[in-house]
Structures are given as structure tokens and as C-alpha cells.
C-alpha positions in Angstrom: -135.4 139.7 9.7 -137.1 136.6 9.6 -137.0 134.7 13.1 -138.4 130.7 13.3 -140.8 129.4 16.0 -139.9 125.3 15.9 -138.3 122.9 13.5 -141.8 120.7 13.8 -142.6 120.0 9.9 -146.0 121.6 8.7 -147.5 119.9 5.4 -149.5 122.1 2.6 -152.6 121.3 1.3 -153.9 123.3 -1.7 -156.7 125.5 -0.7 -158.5 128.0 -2.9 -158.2 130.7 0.0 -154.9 129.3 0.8 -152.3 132.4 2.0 -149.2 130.5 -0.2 -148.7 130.4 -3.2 -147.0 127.7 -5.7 -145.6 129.2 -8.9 -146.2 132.7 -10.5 -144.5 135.0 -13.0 -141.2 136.2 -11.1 -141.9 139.4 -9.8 -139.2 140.9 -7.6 -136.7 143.2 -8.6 -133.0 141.3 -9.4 -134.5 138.0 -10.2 -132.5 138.1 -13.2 -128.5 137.2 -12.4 -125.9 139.4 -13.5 -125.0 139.0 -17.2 -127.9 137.3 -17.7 -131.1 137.8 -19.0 -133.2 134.3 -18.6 -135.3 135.1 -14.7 -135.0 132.2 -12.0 -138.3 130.6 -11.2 -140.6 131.5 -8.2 -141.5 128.2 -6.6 -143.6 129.1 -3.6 -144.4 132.5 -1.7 -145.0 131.9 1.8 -147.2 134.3 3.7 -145.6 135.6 6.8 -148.6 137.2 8.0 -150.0 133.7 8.7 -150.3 132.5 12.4 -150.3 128.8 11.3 -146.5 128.6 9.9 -143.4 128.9 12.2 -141.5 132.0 10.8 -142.3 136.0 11.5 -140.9 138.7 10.8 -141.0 142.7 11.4 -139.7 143.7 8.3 -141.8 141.8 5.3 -144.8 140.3 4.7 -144.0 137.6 2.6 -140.8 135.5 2.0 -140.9 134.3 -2.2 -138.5 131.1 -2.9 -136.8 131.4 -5.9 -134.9 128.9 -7.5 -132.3 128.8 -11.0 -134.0 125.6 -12.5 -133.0 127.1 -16.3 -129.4 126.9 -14.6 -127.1 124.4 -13.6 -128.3 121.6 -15.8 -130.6 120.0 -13.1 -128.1 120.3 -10.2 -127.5 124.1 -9.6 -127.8 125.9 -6.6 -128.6 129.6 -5.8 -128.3 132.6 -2.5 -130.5 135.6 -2.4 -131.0 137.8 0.9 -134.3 139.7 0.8 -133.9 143.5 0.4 -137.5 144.0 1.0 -141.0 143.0 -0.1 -140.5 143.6 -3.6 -136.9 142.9 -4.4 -134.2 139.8 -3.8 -130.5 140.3 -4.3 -129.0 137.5 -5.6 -125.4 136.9 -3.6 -124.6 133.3 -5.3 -125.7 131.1 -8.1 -123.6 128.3 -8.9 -123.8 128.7 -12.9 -123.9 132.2 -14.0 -124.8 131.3 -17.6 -128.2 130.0 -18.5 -128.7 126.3 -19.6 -129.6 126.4 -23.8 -133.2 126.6 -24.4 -133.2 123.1 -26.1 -131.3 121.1 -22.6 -132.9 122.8 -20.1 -134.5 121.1 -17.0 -137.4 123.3 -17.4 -139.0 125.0 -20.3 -141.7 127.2 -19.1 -140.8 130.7 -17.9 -143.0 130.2 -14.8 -145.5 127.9 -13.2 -149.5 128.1 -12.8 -150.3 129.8 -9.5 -151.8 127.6 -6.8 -152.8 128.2 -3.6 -152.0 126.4 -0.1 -152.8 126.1 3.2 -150.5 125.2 6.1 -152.0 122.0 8.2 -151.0 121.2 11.6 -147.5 120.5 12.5 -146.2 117.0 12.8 -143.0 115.8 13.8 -141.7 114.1 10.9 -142.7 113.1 7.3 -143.5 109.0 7.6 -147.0 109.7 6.6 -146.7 111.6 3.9 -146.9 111.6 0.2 -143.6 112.6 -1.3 -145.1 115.2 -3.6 -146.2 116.9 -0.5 -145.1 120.9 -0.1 -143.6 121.4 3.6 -142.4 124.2 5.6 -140.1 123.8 8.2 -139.2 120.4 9.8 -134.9 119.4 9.5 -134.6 117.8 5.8 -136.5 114.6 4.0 -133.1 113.6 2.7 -131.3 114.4 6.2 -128.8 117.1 4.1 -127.8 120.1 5.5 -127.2 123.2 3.8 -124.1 124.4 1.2 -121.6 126.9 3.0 -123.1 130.2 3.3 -122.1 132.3 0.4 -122.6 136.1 1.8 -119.0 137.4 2.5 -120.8 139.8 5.5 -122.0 136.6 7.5 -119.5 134.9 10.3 -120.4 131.7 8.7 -119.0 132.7 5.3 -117.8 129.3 3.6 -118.5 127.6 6.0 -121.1 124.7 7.1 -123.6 127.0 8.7 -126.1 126.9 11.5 -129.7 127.2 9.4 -133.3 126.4 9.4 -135.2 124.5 7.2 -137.5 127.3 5.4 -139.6 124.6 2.3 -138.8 121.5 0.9 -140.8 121.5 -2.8 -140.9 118.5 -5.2 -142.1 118.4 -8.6 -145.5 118.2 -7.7 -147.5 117.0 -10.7 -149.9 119.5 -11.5 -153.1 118.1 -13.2 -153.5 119.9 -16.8 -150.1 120.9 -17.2 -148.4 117.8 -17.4 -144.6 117.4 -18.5 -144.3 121.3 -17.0 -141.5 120.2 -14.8 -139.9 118.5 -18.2 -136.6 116.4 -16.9 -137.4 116.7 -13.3 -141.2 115.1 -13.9 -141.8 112.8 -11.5 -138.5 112.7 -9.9 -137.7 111.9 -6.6 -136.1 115.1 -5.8 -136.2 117.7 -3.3 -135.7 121.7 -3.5 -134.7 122.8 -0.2 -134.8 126.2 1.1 -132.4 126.8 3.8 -132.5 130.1 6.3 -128.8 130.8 7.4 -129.1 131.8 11.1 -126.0 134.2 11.1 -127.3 136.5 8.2 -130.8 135.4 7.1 -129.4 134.7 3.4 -132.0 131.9 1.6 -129.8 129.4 0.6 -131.2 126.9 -2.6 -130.2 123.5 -4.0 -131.3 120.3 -4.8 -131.2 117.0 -3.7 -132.6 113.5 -5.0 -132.8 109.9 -3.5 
């Protein structure tokens, strides 16, 4: 179970010894929907172990977000609960069928790993760059999450009550430009959303 300190907003800052990690090779077990053989992309694994984030948790060490972004042609949207440290199970993706290699959003299989640290909490985002990586805080775009998707929770299809796990924009990443392909320099967020009533990670997208 994953249980969350504050809604205060805490920025990332990349860090050689930073405890989260941007990008990597998808390595959980069921990363790869049903009927499918084309992995969703690990955006961001956030260290639960660290004292400086507001999320714990008895039961794993680190929380990966994971998102379709070969899916859905730019808009698609995905829910996984967390079986344990080294496996996701993926209750929900909005387009079971991967996008064709040539109209993708994204072409790379998986993004260069780079490391952050979490910086103070603040109360909002005024003063921030829009490429900056957050966790926690109650939504850039003021959206809440889609209807929880796991028929076990009390808030199946409906609006649930959630937390705001990580909101990740394309972040330009020096030496590897155009990796984001169509969502380059878009003003676009990928939110990560905890649903309070079963812990399932719910995933989409939204853009100004």
C-alpha cells in the first residue's frame, strides 16, 4: 500500500546521486498488454525509500510510472496496480492495439536514464519552468483523474477520490533531441494519479 503525506507540490532537479529515476528499459513483469507485444514506456521510478517525497509504503520500495505512449495515437490513457517490486498488472489501457511503427508518438523503445532529486516542497507551480518533473501537488492543468477502472474498487467508474502521484512533460533531454518525436516540445502533461479506494495508478495526458 502506498499512503501520501501532503498534496504540497515537490519539484525534481536532476542529480547524479539523485534516488529517481527518468526513463530506463521497462523492466517489470506485464509491462506488455494482453495481445500485444510492443512494452509501454517507463517514464519515472520514484524511490519510496526517500524521506524527502510525500508517499511511503510497507510493501515496496519503489513505485515505476509507466505509460502507453506507442498507444493511443498521442491521447491514450492506461491503469496498472502494483503486484510488487518487480511486476505491474495492467487493469486498463484505452487502446489495446499498438500505434504502427511509422505514426507513432514515440519511436524509441525506452528513454536514457537520468537521475533526480526531490527539492523542497512548495505550494504551487507559478515559479516554475514547465519542463519541470513534480511529485505530488493537485494538477498544473487543474484535471482530475479518468473513472477508476479496477472492477474490485468502490469507486469503479466512477470520478474517484485520488492523489496526484507525478506530472512529467517532455522534458528535452540534451543529446537526444527529437526522442519525444510528436510530443517534442509540447505543452503537455502525463499525470499519474493514486486512486485512494484501491491504490490503482491511473495514466493519461493532458495539454494546454
Amino acid at each position: 500500500m502506498i499512503d501520501v503525506r501532503d498534496t504540497l507540490l515537490y519539484p525534481l532537479q536532476e542529480s547524479e546521486r539523485g534516488l529517481h529515476v527518468f526513463g530506463g528499459v521497462p523492466s517489470h513483469r506485464g509491462v506488455t498488454p494482453a495481445g500485444s507485444a510492443v512494452p509501454v514506456h517507463k517514464l519515472l521510478t520514484i524511490d519510496l525509500r526517500d524521506e524527502a517525497i510525500p508517499f511511503r509504503s510497507d510493501s515496496i520500495d519503489c513505485l515505476p510510472l509507466y505509460y502507453p505512449l506507442k498507444y493511443g495515437f498521442g491521447g491514450p490513457s492506461m491503469q496498472y496496480s502494483m503486484v510488487s517490486n518487480d511486476e505491474i498488472h495492467i487493469l486498463h489501457i484505452s487502446d489495446a492495439e499498438p500505434d504502427p511503427p511509422d505514426e507513432a508518438y514515440v519511436r524509441v523503445d525506452a528513454f536514457p536514464e537520468i537521475r533526480f532529486s526531490a527539492q523542497s516542497a512548495i505550494e504551487n507551480d507559478d515559479d516554475i519552468d514547465w519542463f519541470t518533473l513534480t511529485l505530488g501537488g493537485t494538477g498544473t492543468l487543474g484535471h482530475r483523474s479518468d473513472p477508476c477502472e479496477n472492477a474490485s474498487c468502490p469507486n469503479y467508474h466512477k470520478a474517484p477520490d485520488v492523489d496526484l502521484i507525478a506530472s512529467i512533460p517532455p522534458k528535452p533531454i540534451p543529446g537526444h533531441e527529437d526522442i519525444w518525436w510528436e510530443f517534442e516540445g509540447g505543452y503537455i502533461l502525463f499525470y499519474f494519479w493514486l486512486c485512494r479506494g484501491c491504490k490503482t495508478v491511473i495514466a493519461s495526458n493532458r495539454s494546454t
